[in-house]
C-alpha positions in Angstrom: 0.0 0.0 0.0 2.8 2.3 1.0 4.5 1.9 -2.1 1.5 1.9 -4.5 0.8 5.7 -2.6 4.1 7.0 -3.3 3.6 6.5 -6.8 0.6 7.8 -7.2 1.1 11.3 -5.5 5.3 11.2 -6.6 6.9 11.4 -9.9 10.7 10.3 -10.5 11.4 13.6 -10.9 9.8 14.7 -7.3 9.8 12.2 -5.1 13.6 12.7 -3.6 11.9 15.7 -1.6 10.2 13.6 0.8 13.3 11.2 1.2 14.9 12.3 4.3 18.9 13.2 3.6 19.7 9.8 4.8 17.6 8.0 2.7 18.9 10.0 0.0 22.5 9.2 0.4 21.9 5.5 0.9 20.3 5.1 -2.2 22.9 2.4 -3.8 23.2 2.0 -7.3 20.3 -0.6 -7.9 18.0 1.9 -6.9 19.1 4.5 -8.6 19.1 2.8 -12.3 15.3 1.6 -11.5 14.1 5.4 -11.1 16.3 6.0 -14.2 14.8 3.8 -15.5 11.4 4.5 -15.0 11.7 8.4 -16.0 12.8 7.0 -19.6 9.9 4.5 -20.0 7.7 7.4 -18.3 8.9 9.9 -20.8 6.2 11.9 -23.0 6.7 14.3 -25.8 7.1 18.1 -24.3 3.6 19.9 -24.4 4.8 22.6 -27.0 5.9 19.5 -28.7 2.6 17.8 -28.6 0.8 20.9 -29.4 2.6 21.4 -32.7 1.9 17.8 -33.7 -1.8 18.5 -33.1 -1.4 21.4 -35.4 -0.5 19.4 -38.3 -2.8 17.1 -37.7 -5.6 19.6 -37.6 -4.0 21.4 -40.9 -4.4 17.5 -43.0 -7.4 17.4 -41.8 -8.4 20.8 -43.5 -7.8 18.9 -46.7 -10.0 15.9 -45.8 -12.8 17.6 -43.7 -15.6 19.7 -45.5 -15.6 22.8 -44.4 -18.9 24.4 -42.6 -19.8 27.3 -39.9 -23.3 28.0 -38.2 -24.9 31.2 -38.1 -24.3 33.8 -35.1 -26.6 36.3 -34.0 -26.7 39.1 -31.6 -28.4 38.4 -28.9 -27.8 41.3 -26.3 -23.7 41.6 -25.6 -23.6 38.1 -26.7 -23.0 36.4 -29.8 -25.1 32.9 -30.1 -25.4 30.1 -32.4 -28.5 30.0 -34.5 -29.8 26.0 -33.8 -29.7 24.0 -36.9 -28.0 26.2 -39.0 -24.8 24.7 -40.4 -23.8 24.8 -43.9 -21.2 23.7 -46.4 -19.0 26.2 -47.4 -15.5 26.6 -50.0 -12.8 24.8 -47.9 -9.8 26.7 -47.1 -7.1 24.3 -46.3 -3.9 25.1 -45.1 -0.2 24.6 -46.1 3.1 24.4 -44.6 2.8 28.2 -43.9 -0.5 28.3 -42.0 0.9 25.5 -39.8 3.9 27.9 -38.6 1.5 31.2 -39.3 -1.3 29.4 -37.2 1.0 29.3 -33.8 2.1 33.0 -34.6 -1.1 34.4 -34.9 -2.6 32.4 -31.8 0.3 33.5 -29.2 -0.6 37.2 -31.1 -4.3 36.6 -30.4 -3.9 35.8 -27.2 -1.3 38.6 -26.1 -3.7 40.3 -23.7 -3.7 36.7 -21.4 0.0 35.8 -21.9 1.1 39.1 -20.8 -1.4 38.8 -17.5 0.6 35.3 -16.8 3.6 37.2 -16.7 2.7 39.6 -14.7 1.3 37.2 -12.5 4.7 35.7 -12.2 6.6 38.9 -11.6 4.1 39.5 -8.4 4.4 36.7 -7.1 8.4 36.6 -7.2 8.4 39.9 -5.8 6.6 38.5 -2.6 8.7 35.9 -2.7 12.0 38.3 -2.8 10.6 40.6 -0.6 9.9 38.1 2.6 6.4 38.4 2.4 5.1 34.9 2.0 8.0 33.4 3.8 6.8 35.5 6.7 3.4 35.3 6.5 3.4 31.5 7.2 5.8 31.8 9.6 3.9 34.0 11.7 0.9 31.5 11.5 2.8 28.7 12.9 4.2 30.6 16.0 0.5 32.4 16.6 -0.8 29.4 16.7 2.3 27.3 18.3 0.1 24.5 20.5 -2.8 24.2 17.9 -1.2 23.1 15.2 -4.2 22.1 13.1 -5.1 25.3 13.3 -2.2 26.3 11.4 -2.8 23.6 9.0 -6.2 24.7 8.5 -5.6 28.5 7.9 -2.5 27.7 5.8 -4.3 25.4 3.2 -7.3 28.1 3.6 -5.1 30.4 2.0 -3.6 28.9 -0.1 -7.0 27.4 -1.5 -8.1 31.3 -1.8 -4.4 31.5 -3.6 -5.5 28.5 -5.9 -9.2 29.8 -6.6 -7.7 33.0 -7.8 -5.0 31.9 -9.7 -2.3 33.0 -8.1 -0.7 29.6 -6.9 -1.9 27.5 -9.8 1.6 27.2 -11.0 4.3 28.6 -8.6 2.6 26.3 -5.7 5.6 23.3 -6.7 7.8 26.2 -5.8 6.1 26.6 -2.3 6.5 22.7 -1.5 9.6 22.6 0.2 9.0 25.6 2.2 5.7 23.3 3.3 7.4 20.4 4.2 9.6 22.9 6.7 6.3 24.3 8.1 5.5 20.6 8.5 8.1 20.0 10.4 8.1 22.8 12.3 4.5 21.9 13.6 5.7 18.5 14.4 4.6 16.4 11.8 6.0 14.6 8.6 6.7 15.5 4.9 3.4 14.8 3.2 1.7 16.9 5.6 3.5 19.8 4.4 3.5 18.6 0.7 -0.9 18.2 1.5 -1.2 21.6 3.0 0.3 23.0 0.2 -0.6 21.1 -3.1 -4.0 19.9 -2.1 -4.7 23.1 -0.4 -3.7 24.8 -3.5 -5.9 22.8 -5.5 -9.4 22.6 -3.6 -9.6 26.3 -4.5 -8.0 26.2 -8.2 -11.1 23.4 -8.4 -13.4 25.9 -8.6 -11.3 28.9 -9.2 -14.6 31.8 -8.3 -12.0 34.4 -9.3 -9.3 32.8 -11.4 -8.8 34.2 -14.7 -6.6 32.0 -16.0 -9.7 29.4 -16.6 -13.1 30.9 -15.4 -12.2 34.4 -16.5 -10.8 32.9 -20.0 -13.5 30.6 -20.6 -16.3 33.3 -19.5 -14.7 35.3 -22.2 -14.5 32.8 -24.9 -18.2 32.3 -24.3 -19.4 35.9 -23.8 -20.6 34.9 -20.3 -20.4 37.6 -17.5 -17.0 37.3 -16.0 -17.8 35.5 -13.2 -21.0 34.4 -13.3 -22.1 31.5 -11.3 -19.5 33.3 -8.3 -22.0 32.0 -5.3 -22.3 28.3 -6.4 -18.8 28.8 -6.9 -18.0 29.9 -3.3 -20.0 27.2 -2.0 -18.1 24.3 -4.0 -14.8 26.2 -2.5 -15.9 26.0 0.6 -17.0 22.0 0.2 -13.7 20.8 -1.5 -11.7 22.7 1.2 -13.8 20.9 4.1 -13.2 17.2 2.7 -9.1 18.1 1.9 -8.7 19.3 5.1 -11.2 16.3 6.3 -8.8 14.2 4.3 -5.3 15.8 5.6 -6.6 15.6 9.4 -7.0 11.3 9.3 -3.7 11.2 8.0 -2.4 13.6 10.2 -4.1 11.7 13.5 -3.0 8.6 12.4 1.1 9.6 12.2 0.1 11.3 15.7 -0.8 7.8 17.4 2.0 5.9 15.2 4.3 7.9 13.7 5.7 4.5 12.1 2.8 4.9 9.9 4.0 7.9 7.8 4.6 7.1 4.3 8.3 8.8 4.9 9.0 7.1 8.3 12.4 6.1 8.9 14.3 6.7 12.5 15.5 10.1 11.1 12.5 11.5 10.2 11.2 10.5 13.4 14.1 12.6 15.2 13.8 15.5 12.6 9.4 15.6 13.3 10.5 17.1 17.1 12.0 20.6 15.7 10.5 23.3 15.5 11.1 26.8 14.6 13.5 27.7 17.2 13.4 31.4 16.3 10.0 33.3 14.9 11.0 35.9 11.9 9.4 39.1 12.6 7.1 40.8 10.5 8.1 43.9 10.0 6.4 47.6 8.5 7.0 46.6 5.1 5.9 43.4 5.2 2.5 44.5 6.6 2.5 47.1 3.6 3.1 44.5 1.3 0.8 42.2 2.8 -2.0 45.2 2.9 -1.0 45.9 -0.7 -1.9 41.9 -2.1 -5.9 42.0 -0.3 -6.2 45.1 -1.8 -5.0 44.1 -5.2 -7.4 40.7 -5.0 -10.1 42.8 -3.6 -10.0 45.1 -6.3 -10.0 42.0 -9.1 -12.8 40.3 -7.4 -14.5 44.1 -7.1 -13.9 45.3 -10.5 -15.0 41.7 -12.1 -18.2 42.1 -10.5 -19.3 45.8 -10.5 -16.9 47.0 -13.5 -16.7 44.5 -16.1 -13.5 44.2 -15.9 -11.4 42.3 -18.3 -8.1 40.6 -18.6 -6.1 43.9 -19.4 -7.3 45.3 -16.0 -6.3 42.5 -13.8 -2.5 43.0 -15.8 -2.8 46.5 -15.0 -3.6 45.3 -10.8 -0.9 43.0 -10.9 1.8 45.1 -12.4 1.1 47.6 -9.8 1.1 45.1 -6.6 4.8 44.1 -8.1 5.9 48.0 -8.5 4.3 48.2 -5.1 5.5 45.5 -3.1 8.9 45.6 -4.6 9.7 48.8 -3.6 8.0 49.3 -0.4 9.3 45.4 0.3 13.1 47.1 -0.3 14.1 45.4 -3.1 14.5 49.1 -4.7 14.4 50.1 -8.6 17.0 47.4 -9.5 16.5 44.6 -7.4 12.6 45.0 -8.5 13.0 44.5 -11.7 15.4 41.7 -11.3 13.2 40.1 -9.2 10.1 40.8 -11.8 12.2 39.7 -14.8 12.9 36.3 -13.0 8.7 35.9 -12.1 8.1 36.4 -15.5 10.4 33.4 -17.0 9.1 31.2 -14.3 5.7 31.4 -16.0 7.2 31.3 -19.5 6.1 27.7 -20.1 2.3 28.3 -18.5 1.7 31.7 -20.5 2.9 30.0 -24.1 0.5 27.2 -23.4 
């Protein structure tokens, strides 16, 4: 059972973070070639890779495949699809240009979103430089030093809010490891921190009431008010959250009565689930500034999507200025902000090109 667990929620490529050191530099040799081994035969094309493939595929079919569209009308602010009006028209299949001209003109297309991404990115670095998040948990777990779930509870509260907004959608792998150390800090194992964290993350992205990344996006591909549906949305948040943290308590009262039960145990992790953090890091003016600064910025998003229309180039716009912000109010100053922004905005690279 234990083993059949690790693979499920571990990769090759991840699960050496829940090793403890150790376990890591025991591994011998035989070990070592299996989970080579098992990367290769896991191995899938790249997603840009894949994508490109399913662009030639659609351009042959352009040749085979009659071409046809519906009617739209205007139906209010929306454009609709007349029922049971589709008809033949001249086919217009493409070549070996409109495969590389189709990618070109989608990433142009789409500009408005890929740009958000990266600002999205840049913000959340600049927290990251800055202390802020760092902090922030830290300050949960001695607040709450003697109810520890508690401090589970509020942390994967936030970061579920983080999730159904977007924010930690993709940069929550990056939080991981400081999970684990918040973990360990509250006295308990590994996956604990990795649940808080991940699964936290992802009971809000379920929903995602105020993410634009896939609400927002596909509200606007439909010509649906951004948004709609934000109650029933709530609600579902609310739900998932209950049964992940439901979910994250058995496990977590089970390793309490035998910690031998952890899917990580070994006698150092045992010794290592004792520590805690010795010293609390204090947060200081700016951090409370830059703190302020964030619930602001999401209040105004959730604010301006429901009572301004807002679109995609307004959240940008928010999300620039919380990095501006933060980063210079968080002392990074002019240089060290824009460092910091440049190095947010690569990290997301890979999720605004898809």
């Amino acid at each position: 059972m234990r083993r059949s667990l690790l693979e499920l929620r571990f990769s090759p490529d991840t699960y050496w973070m829940f090793l403890p050191l150790k376990g890591r530099n025991s591994m011998h040799k035989g070990e070592k070639e299996m989970a080579e081994a098992a990367k290769k035969k896991s191995k899938v094309p790249h997603v840009f890779a894949l994508m490109f493939i399913i662009t030639i595929i659609m351009a042959v079919l352009t040749w085979v495949i009659p071409a046809g569209e519906y009617e739209r009308v205007k139906v209010g602010a929306r454009t609709v699809v007349v029922a049971d009006s589709f008809k033949v028209v001249d086919a217009n299949p493409q070549g070996f240009w409109g495969i590389f001209d189709a990618v070109v003109k989608g990433w142009i297309q789409s500009a408005s979103m890929i740009f958000m991404v990266f600002f999205v990115g840049g913000a959340i670095k600049i927290l990251e430089e800055t202390g802020t998040i760092r902090v922030g948990m830290n300050r949960i777990v001695h607040k709450l030093k003697g109810k520890e779930l508690w401090a589970v509870g509020i942390i994967m509260l936030l970061m579920s809010i983080g999730g159904a907004t977007g924010v930690f959608a993709n940069p929550v792998v990056a939080l991981i490891p400081l999970g684990i150390l918040l973990a360990r800090g509250l006295g308990y194992d590994s996956v604990v921190g990795f649940a808080m964290i991940y699964l936290g993350s992802y009971a809000g992205f379920n929903v995602g009431w105020g993410n634009v990344f896939t609400v927002g996006i596909a509200h606007t591909v439909a010509e649906l008010p951004m948004f709609s549906g934000f109650g029933v949305r709530v609600f579902f948040h609310i739900v998932n959250l209950l049964l992940t943290f439901g979910f994250v308590y058995l496990y977590i009262k089970k390793i309490k009565s035998d910690p031998t039960k952890s899917l990580v145990y070994s006698a150092e992790e045992a010794a290592e689930q004792a520590s805690h953090f010795e010293e609390q890091e204090s947060m200081d003016f700016r951090h409370m500034i830059c703190t302020a600064i964030v619930i602001i910025s999401f209040g105004a998003i959730i604010y301006g999507s429901l009572q301004l229309k807002w679109g995609i180039n307004h959240y940008s716009t928010i999300f620039l200025m919380m990095a501006i912000f933060c980063g210079i109010i968080g002392g990074l100053g002019i240089n060290g902000t824009a460092q910091a922004f440049v190095k947010g905005c690569a990290s997301m690279a890979y999720a605004a090109l898809v």
